[in-house]
Each structure stands twice: as structure tokens, then as C-alpha cells.
C-alpha positions as a printed Julia matrix, in Angstrom:
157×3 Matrix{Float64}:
 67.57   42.45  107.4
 69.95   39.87  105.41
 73.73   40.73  105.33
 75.81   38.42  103.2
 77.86   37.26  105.69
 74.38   35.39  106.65
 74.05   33.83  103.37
 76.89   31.4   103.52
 78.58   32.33  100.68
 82.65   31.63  100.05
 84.75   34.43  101.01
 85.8    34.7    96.95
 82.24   35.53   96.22
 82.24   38.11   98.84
 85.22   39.3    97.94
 84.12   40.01   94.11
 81.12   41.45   95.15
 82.62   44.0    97.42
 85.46   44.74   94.84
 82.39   45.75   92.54
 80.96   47.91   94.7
 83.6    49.76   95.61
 84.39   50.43   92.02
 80.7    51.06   90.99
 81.15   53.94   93.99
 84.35   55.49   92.57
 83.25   55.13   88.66
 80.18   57.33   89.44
 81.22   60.6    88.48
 79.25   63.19   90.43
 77.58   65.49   88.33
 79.14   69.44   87.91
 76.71   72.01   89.47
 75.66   75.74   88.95
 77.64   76.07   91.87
 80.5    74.24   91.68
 80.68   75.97   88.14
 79.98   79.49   89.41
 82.78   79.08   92.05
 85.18   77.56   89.33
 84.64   80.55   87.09
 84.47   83.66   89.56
 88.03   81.44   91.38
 89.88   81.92   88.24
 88.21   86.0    87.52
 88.83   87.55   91.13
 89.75   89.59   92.26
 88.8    91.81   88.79
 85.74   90.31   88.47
 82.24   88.54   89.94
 80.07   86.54   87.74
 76.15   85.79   88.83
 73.2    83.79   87.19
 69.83   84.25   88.01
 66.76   83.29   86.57
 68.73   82.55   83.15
 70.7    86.21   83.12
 74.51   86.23   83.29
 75.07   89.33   85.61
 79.43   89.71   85.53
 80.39   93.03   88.01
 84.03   94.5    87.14
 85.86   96.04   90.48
 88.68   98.3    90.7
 89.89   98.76   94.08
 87.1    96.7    95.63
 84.75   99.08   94.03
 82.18   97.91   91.25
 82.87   99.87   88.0
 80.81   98.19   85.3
 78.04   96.01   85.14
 77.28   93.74   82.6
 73.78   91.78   81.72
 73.15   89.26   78.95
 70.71   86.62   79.09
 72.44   83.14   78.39
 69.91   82.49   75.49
 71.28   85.44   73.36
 74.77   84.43   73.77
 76.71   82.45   70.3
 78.18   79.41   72.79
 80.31   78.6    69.65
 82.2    81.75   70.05
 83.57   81.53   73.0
 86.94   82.25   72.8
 90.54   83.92   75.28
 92.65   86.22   73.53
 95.87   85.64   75.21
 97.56   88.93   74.12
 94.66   90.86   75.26
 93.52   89.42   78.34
 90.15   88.86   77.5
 87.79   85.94   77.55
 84.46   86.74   75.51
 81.72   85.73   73.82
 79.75   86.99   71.62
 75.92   87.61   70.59
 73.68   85.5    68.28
 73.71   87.17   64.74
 75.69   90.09   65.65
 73.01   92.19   67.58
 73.97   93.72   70.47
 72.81   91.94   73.33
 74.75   92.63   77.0
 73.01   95.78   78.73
 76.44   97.57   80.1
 76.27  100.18   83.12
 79.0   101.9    83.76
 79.43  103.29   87.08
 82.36  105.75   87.4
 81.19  107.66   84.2
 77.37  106.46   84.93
 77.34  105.01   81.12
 74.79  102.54   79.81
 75.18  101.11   76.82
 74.46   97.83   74.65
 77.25   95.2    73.45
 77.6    92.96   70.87
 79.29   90.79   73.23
 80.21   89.82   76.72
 83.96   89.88   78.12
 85.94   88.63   80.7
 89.76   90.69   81.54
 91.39   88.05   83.22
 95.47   86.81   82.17
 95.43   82.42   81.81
 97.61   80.0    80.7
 96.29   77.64   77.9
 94.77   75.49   80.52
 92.77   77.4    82.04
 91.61   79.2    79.73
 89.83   75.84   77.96
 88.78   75.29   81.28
 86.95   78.3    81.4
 85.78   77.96   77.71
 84.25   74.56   79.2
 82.87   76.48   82.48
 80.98   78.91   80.53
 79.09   76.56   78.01
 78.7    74.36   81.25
 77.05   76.94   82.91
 74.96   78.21   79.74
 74.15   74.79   79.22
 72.76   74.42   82.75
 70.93   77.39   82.4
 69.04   76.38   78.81
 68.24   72.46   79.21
 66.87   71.25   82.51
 67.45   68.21   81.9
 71.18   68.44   81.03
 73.99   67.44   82.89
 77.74   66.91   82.96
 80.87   65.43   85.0
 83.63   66.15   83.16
 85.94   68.19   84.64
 86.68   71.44   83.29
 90.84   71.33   83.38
């Protein structure tokens, strides 16, 4: 194996090339995962809430006293990414269907309710930067879910 101390080169050259790639290494953002997105997301809805994706299906589980109270389901293909939007006042993060059809399967499990929604929400209390984070998370995560061959670094605060 060659090592460029063996090639004879002046210590300026080595120098350079070592300053470059150190920076190439830093400048390489690493790309933002299901996971890392996931665990951004359910940090900023817990204790109140869990949110899940499998096999392209946004599964979020409300709790009340550590015990689940409502399930929601909405596959991430039906959601209106667009719409995504916190009402401060409220409390609520949500985002609605494509064309207005109800499209998030609700169970409710104190009153053992089912129902459909024309919309998916979040009850969670943020200040303005976190809640464009999580406006970021969310089409992030959608986003990973629909193209398999997207992919993103930037951060989402």
C-alpha cells in the first residue's frame, strides 16, 4: 500500500490535501432517516402521543394516563402534504386529506368509536420553531415513505 508520506511530496502539498479531506468529511451532510425522523417527531408529541409508519400507513396512538385512547390510520398517499399546518391557539398540528374525502380510519377506545376523518391531527403545545420543524418532519417522513429514491439532510429546526 502507498501512503503519501512515501511519495516525497512537500509538507505544503500534504498539508492542502489533508485540509481537503477533512473538510470534504465535515461538508457531507448525512442524510435524515425514517428513524431519526420518527424519533424527532414522537420526541416533540410524548408523552400525549406515539406516531408509527409501516408499510406506507401513518399509525399515531393518543394516551391518557399511559393508556391508549384513540387510534388513528391514514395512509401517507391520501394525505394533502401542502396542508400541513399548527394552530397555535388550539394545540393542534394536522393535516388534511386529498380533495376533502375522509381518509384517517379513527378507533376510539374508551367509547369503542370508529369513525372516518377528513384529516389527521396532532394535540401537542410548540413554539414557532418547532412547530416548522415538525411541519418539515412530517413531509420528511411522507416524503420517505412515497419516493424511494428521495432523500434529505436538512435539518428540521
Amino acid at each position: 500500500m502507498l501512503f503519501l508520506d512515501d511519495m516525497k511530496l512537500p509538507k505544503s502539498t500534504l498539508l492542502a490535501l489533508s485540509l481537503v479531506a477533512l473538510v470534504s468529511n465535515d461538508t457531507k451532510a448525512q442524510e435524515i432517516d425514517m428513524e431519526q425522523t420518527l424519533s424527532y417527531i414522537n420526541g416533540k408529541l410524548r408523552p400525549v402521543a406515539e406516531l408509527t409508519v409501516d408499510r406506507g400507513i401513518i399509525v399515531s396512538r393518543y394516551f391518557k394516563n399511559s393508556q391508549i385512547v384513540r387510534e388513528d390510520q391514514v395512509m401517507c398517499k391520501d394525505l394533502d402534504m401542502s396542508s400541513v399546518a399548527y394552530d397555535n391557539q388550539a394545540g393542534i398540528l394536522s393535516i388534511n386529506c386529498k380533495t376533502g374525502n375522509k381518509c384517517v380510519d379513527r378507533q376510539m377506545f374508551v367509547r369503542k368509536i370508529q369513525r372516518d376523518y377528513g384529516r389527521i391531527s396532532f394535540p401537542v403545545k410548540l413554539d414557532a420553531k418547532s412547530a416548522s420543524g415538525m411541519q418539515k418532519a412530517l413531509k420528511h417522513m411522507v416524503n420517505l415513505v412515497m419516493d424511494p429514491k428521495y432523500k434529505s439532510s436538512e435539518p428540521f429546526e
